[in-house]
MIRO-161691 format. One record per residue (C-alpha): residue in three letters; x, y, z. Coordinates in steps of 0.2 Angstrom, whole numbers, padded with zeros to 4 digits, always signed. Last residue first. Layout:
! MIRO-161691
ALAXYZ ...
***
This chain:
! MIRO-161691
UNK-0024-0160-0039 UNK-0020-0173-0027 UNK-0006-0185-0032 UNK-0003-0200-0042 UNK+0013-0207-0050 UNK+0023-0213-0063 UNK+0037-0218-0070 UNK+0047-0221-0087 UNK+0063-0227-0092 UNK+0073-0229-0106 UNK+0061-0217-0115 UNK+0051-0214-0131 UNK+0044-0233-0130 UNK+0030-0226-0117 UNK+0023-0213-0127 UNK+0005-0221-0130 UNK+0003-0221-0113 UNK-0013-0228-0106 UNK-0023-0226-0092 UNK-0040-0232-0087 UNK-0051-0227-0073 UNK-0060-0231-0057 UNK-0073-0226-0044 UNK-0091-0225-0055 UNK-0080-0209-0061 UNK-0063-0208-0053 UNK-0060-0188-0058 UNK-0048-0181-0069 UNK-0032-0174-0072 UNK-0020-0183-0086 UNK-0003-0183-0091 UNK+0007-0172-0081 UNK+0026-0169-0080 UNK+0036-0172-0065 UNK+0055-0166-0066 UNK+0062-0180-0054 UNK+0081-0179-0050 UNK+0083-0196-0041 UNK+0069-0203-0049 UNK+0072-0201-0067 UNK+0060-0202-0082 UNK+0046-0192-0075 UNK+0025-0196-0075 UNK+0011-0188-0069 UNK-0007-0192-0065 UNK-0018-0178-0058 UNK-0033-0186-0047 UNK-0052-0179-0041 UNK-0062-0193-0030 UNK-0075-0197-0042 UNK-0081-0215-0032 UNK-0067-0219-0019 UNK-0053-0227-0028 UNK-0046-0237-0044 UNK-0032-0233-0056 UNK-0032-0247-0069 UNK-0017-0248-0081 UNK-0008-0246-0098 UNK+0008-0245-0106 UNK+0004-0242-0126 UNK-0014-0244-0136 UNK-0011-0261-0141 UNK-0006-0265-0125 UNK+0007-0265-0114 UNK+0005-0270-0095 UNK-0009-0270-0082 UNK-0026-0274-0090 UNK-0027-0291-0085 UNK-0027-0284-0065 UNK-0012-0285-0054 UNK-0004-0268-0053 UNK-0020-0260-0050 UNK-0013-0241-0045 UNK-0020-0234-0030 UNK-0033-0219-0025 UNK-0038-0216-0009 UNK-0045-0201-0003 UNK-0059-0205+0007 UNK-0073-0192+0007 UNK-0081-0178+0018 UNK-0093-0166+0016 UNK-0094-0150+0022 UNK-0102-0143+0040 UNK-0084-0141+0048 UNK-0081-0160+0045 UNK-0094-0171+0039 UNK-0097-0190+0034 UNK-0083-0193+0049 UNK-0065-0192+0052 UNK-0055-0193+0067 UNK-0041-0204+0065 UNK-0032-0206+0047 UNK-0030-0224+0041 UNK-0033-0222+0023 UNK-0032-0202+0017 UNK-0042-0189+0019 UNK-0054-0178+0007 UNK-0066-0163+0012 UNK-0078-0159-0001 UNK-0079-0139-0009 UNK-0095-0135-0016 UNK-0092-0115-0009 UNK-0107-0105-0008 UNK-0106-0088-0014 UNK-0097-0074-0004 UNK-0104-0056+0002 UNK-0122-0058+0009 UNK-0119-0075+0017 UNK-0113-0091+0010 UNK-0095-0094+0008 UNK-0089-0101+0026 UNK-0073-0115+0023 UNK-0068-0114+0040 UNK-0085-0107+0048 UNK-0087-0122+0061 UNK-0073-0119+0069 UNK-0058-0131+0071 UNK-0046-0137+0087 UNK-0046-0157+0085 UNK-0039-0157+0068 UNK-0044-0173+0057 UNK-0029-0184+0059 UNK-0016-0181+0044 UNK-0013-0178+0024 UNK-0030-0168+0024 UNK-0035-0165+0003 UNK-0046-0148+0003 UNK-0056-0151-0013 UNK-0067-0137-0024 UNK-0062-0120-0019 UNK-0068-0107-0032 UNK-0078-0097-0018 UNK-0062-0093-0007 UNK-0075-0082+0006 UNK-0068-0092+0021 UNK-0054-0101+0019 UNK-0045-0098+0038 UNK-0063-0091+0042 UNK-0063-0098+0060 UNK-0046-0104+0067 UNK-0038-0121+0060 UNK-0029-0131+0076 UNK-0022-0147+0073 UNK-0010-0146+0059 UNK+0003-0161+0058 UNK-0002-0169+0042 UNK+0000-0155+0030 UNK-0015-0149+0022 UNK-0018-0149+0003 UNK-0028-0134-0003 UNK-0037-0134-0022 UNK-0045-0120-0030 UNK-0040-0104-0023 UNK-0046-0091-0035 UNK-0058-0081-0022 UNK-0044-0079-0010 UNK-0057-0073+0002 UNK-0048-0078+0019 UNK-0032-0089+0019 UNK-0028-0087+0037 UNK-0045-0079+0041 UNK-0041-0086+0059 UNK-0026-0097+0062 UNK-0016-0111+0054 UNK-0007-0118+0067 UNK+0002-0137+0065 UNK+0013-0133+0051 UNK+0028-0145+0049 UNK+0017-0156+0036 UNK+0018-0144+0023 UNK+0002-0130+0018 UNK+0001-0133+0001 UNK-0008-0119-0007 UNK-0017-0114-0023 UNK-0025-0103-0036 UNK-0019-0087-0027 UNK-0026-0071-0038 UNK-0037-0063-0024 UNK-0024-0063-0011 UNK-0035-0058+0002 UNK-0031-0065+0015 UNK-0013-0073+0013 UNK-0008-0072+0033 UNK-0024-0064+0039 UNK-0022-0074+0056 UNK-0004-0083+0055 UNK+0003-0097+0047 UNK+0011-0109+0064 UNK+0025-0123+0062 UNK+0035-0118+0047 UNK+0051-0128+0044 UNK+0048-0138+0028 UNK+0044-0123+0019 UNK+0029-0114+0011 UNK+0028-0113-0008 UNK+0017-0100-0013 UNK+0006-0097-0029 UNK-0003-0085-0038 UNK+0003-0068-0029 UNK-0003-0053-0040 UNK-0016-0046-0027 UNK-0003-0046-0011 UNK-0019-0039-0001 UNK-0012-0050+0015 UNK+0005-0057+0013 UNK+0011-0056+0031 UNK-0007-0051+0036 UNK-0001-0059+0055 UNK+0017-0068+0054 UNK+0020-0083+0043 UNK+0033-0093+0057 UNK+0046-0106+0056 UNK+0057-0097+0043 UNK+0072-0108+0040 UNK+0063-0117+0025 UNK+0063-0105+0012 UNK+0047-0095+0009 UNK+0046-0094-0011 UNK+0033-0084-0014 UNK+0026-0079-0033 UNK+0018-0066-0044 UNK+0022-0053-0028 UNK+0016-0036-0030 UNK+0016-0031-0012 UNK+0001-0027-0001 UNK+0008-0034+0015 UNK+0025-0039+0013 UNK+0029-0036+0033 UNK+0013-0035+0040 UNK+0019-0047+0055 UNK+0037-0054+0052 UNK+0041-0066+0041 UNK+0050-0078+0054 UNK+0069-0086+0058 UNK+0079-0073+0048 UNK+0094-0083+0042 UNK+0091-0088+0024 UNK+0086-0070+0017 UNK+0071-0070+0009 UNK+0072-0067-0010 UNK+0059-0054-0017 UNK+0049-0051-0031 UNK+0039-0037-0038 UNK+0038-0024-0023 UNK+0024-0012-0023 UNK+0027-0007-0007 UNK+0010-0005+0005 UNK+0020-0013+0021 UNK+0039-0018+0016 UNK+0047-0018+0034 UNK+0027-0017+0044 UNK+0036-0029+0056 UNK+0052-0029+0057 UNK+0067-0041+0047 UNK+0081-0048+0056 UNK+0095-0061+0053 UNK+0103-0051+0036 UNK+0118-0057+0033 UNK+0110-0067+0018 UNK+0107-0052+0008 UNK+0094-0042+0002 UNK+0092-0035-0016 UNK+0075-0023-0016 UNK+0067-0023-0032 UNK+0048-0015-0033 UNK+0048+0003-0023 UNK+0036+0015-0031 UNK+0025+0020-0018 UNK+0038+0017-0002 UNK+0023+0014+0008 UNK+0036+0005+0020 UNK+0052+0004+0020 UNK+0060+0003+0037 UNK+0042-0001+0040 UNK+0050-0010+0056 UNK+0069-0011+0054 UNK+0080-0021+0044 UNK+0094-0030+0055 UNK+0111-0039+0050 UNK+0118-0026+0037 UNK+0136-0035+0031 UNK+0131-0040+0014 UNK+0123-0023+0007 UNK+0106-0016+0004 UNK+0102-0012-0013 UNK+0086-0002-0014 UNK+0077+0002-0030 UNK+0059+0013-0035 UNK+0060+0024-0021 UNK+0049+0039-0027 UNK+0035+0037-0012 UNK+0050+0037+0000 UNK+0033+0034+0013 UNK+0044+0025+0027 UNK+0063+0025+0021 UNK+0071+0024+0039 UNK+0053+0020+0047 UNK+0060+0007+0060 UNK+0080+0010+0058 UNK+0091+0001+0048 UNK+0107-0008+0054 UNK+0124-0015+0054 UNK+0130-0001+0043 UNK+0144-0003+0037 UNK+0139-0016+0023 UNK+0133-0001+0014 UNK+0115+0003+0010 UNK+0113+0010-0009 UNK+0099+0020-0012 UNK+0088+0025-0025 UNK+0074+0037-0031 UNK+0075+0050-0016 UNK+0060+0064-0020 UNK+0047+0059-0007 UNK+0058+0059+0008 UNK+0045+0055+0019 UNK+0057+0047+0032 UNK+0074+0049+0030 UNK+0080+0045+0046 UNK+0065+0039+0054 UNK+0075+0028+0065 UNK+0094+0030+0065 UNK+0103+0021+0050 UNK+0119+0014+0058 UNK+0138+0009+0057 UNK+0143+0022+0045 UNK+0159+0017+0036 UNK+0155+0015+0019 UNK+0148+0030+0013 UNK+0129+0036+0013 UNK+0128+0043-0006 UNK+0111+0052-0005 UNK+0099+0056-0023 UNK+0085+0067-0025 UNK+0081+0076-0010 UNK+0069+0090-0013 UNK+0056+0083+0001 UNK+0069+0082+0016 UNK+0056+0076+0026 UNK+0067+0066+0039 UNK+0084+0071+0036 UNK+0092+0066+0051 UNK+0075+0059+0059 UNK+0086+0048+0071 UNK+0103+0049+0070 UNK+0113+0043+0055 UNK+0129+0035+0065 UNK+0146+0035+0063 UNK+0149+0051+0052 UNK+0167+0050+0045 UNK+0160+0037+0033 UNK+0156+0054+0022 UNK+0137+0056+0019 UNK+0135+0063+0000 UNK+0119+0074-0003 UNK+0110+0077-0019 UNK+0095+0090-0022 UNK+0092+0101-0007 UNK+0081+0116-0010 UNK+0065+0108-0002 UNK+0079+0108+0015 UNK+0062+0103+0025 UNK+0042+0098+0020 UNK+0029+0094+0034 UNK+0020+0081+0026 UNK+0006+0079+0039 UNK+0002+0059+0044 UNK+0021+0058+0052 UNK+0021+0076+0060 UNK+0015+0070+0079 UNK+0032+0060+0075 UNK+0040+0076+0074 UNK+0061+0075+0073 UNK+0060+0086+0055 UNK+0075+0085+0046 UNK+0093+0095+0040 UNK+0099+0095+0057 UNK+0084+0091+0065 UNK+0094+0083+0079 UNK+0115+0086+0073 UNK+0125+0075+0064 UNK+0139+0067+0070 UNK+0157+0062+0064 UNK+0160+0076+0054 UNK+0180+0081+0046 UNK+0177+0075+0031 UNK+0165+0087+0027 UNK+0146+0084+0022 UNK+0144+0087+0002 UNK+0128+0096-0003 UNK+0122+0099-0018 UNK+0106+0112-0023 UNK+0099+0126-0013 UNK+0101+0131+0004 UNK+0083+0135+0012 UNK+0081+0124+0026 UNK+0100+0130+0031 UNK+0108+0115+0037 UNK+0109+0115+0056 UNK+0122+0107+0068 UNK+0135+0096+0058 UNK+0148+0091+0072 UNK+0165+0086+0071 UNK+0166+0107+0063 UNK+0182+0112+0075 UNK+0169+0126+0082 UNK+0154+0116+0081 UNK+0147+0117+0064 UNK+0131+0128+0057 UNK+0130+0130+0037 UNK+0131+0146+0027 UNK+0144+0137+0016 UNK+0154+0135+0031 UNK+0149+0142+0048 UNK+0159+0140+0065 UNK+0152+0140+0084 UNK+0160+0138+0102 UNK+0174+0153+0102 UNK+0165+0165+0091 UNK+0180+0175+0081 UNK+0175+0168+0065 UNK+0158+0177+0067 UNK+0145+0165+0062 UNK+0134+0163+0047 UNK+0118+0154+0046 UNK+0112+0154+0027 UNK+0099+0150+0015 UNK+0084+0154+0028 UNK+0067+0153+0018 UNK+0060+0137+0025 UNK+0063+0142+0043 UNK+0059+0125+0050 UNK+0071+0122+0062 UNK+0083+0137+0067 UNK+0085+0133+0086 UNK+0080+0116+0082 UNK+0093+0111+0098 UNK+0100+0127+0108 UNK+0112+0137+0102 UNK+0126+0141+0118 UNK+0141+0153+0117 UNK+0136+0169+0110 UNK+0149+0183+0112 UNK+0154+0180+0093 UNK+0140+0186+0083 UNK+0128+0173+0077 UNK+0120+0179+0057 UNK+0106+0176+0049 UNK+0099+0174+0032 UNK+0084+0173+0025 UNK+0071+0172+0039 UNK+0053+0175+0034 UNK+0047+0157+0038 UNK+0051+0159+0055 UNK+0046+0141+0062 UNK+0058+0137+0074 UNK+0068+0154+0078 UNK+0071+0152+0097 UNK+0070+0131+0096 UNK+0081+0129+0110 UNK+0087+0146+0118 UNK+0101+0157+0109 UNK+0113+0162+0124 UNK+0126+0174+0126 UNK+0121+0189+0115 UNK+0133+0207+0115 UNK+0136+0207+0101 UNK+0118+0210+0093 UNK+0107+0197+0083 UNK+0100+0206+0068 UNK+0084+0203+0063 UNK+0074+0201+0046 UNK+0062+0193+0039 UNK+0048+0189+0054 UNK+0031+0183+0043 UNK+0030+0168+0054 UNK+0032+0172+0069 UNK+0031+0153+0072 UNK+0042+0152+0087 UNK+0053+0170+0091 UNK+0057+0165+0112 UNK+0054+0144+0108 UNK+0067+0145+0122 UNK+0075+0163+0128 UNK+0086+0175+0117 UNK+0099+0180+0130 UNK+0108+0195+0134 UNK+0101+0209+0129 UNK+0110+0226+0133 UNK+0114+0227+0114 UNK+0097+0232+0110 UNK+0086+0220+0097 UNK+0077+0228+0084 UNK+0062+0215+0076 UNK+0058+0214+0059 UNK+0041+0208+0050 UNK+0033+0205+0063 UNK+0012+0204+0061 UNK+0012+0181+0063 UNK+0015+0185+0083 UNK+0017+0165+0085 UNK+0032+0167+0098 UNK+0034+0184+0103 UNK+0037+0181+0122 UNK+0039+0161+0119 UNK+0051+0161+0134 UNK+0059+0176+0137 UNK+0069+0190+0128 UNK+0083+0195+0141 UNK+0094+0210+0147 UNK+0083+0223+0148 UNK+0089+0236+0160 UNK+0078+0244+0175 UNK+0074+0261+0174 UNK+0055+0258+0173 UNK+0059+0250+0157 UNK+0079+0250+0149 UNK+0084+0246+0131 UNK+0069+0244+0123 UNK+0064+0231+0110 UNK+0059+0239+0094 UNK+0046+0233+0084 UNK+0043+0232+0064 UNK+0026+0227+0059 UNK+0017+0234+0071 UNK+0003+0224+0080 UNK+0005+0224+0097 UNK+0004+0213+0111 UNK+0023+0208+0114 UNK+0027+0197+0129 UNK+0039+0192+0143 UNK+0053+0203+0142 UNK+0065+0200+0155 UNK+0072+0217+0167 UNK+0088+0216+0179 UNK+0084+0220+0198 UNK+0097+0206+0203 UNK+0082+0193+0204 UNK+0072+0196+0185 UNK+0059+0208+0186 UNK+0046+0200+0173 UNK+0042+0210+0158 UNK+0025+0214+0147 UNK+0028+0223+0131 UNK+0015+0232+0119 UNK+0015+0245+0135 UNK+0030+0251+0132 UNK+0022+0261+0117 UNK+0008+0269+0130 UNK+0019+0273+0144 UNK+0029+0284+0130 UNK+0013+0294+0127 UNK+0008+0297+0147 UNK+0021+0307+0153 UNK+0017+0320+0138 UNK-0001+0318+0139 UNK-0003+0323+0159 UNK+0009+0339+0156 UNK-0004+0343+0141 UNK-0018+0341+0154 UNK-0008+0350+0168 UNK-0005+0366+0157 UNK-0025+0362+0150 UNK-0034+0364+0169 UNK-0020+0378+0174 UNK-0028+0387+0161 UNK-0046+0387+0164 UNK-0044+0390+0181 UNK-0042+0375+0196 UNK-0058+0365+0205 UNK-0053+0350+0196 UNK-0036+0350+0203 UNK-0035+0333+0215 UNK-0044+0325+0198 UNK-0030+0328+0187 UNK-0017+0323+0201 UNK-0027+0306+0202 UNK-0026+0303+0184 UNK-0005+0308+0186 UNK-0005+0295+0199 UNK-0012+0283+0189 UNK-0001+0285+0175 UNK+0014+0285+0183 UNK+0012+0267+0193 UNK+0004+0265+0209 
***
């Protein structure tokens, strides 16, 4: 039975009592009772050795004063999340008897601007002033010797953390937190203004140092350091950890020195304000996400040495289009250039695959695959509007589902006779497609590989007919597409082929030079000869003047009307030598 209640029951025990006594006892009752009243915006906890916690605030003043002592016993300790989200403090008084500021203990109080932290603290909790908006400045006094991780995250306000310079564990310069002999970079003030050069003296940075380690706060922009312009990393620091200064929206430029081995994860995602960077050849590699959403990043230079690009490493980067990669380079992630405006790009020779998603969306005008890739991943070049034309090499055996869909400015494609996979929706509503020639070796084509490319006339076959094939291939009827007129042509002795394949047409592609006809050999009008064939299958003519480094140029594209044509070249006598040829269009 606490004080108050027995003091009712004493009221009630004298009811019977004169006028007087009746109002002595009532003002007696009110004078214990008025002090019960104030501690009662605080609940505690009785900690072991008889030593008192506070557990919560309920009030609303603005300004509250933690007690010394409660029920006689000593408070020692402000506990876990005990005045975390109260958004009506403005200043908090903290007696020296406490001890310890407990975990998440001061957590989004938004509106909390000042607070003075008394000798006679030990232990700062892990994440104790996250999210105090209100916080300018603060100082650790030398009896404290533990600050827990994001202990002063997010206070978007706070220009400085000073420490006493007698604490044994801690040190400040510039108003930012170190370890004692500063190797370590704890907390950059959210709300410390202009440049920033990292001492010498630092080998690692701390979690959420400058950043925002959140993936939850990926799809929120969630801004940290807003003040912080330009930054220079010293090759001291081995390793940029993960999220180091994720979010960091007022960074415009970073200098990350030769010497740092690694780009953690996330490292400076969503910092919308970087323009550039130059990646060392240190660092043997980039994290997933490093750059993720840099919408300002317009160049990126990445060093010889770096062996592996992460996944989305610089994704959605709005305003990304050069990138310079170089060979050492064996690995690039999925998603690496997703949504990132790039113009061109050479592709290292040592990675073995384009990797799902990986130039999805860029601005491409032309691919050159080179021929140590062996797979097209997934939507690899899927949405890349601006690409017209790709050349796929020698060494790719499978183009994935989506690989080019939707590249609606592509005109054509030679899939070489290494592929034998080109699956589903593979080439999928590339409305300016006009010609495809497949590669000999592919035997498997998966439904809507061409579907929708409603300008398609001819696919030329160099092999057997495929054995694995849908149906809806070439689909471009329905609600959405046109029909396509394409036919289907392959060449003398392949197996497999019918009047149809995948409900279109076929035809026999087979057009030869008549070498021993009265009309081969110069004539009036120049060299001339018969080119005969399969009624109106479609032919380019071209001609070079040297085989072993052949520059072909074309002459003449046109069908085999009624199954044959007549060629001659009036220029013939212009060269020493003069050769020709016939290939698909």
């Amino acid at each position: 039975m606490n004080r108050k209640e027995t003091l009712i029951l004493t009221l009630r025990k004298f009811t019977a009592c004169t006028k007087i006594a009746f109002h002595k006892l009532l003002a007696l009752s009110l004078l214990f009772a008025l002090p019960v009243v104030a501690q009662a915006q605080f609940t505690f906890i009785t900690n072991d050795d008889d030593t008192i916690t506070v557990t919560g605030y309920t009030g609303s003043n603005g300004v509250v004063v933690v007690p010394e002592t409660t029920n006689g016993r000593t408070v020692v300790s402000i506990g876990y999340l005990s005045f975390a989200g109260r958004t009506n403090l403005t200043q908090v008084i903290i007696p020296d008897t406490v001890t310890s500021i407990g975990d998440e203990a001061f957590r989004e109080s938004f509106n909390l601007a000042s607070l003075t932290l008394p000798g006679s603290i030990t232990n700062i909790g892990a994440a104790a002033f996250n999210s105090c908006y209100g916080l300018t400045n603060i100082t650790i006094p030398a009896s404290a010797s533990t600050v827990g991780e994001y202990a002063f995250v997010f206070c978007t306000r706070l220009m400085a953390i000073d420490v006493d310079p007698a604490n044994p564990s801690y040190s400040s310069a510039e108003g930012v937190l170190f370890n004692k002999d500063r190797t370590t970079l704890i907390q950059f003030p959210s709300g410390k203004a202009g440049s920033f050069t990292i001492p010498s003296s630092v080998t690692s940075i701390g979690d959420e140092a400058f950043g925002v380690d959140d993936w939850s706060l990926t799809l929120v922009s969630f801004p940290s350091c807003l003040g912080l312009t330009n930054l220079v990393i010293p090759g001291s620091v081995t390793n940029l950890a993960p999220f180091a200064f994720s979010q960091c929206d007022g960074l415009r430029s970073v200098t990350i020195s030769n010497g740092i081995s690694g780009i953690g994860d996330f490292a400076f995602f969503r910092c919308t304000g970087l323009t550039n960077i130059v990646i060392p050849g240190s660092v043997a590699s980039i994290g997933n996400n490093a750059f993720d959403l840099c919408d300002s990043l317009s160049s990126v230079t990445v060093c010889d040495g770096v062996a592996n690009i992460g996944g989305a490493a610089f994704a959605q980067c709005g305003s990304l289009d050069t990138v310079v990669i170089p060979d050492s380079v064996t690995n690039i992630g999925q998603y690496a250039f997703y949504a990132s405006p790039l113009t061109s790009i050479v592709i290292p020779s040592h990675i073995s695959q384009i990797d799902d998603y990986m130039f999805t969306g860029c601005a491409f005008t032309n691919v050159n695959i080179p021929g140590n890739i062996a797979t097209v991943g997934e939507h690899a070049f899927e949405y890349c509007a601006n690409l017209t034309s790709v050349a796929i090499g020698s060494n790719v055996t499978r183009i994935g589902a989506s690989a080019f869909s939707s590249c609606t400015s592509l005109t054509n494609a030679i899939i070489p006779d290494s592929v034998t996979e080109v699956d589903n929706n593979a080439f999928y509503y590339c409305p300016l497609l006009a010609t495809v020639v497949v590669g000999m070796n592919v035997d498997s084509i998966g439904h809507d590989a061409f579907a929708g490319c409603t300008n398609l006339s001819g696919v030329y076959f160099r092999g057997n007919a495929p054995s694995d094939y849908q149906d809806d291939i070439f689909r471009g009827d329905g609600l959405y597409f046109g029909e396509i007129i394409e036919i289907i042509y392959y060449l003398p002795g392949a197996a497999g082929w019918g009047e149809t394949f995948a409900e279109r047409p076929t035809a026999l592609w087979n057009p030869q030079f008549q070498t021993g006809d009265t009309r081969f050999g110069v004539g009036a009008d120049g060299f001339g000869f018969n080119i005969t064939g399969t009624t109106n299958i479609p032919i380019v003519l071209e001609a070079n003047t040297n085989l072993a480094n052949p520059v072909w140029t074309t002459l003449q594209s046109c069908n085999l009307t009624n199954g044959s044509i007549y060629f001659a070249d009036p220029d013939w006598t212009n060269y020493p030598s003069r050769f020709y040829r016939i290939r698909s269009p």
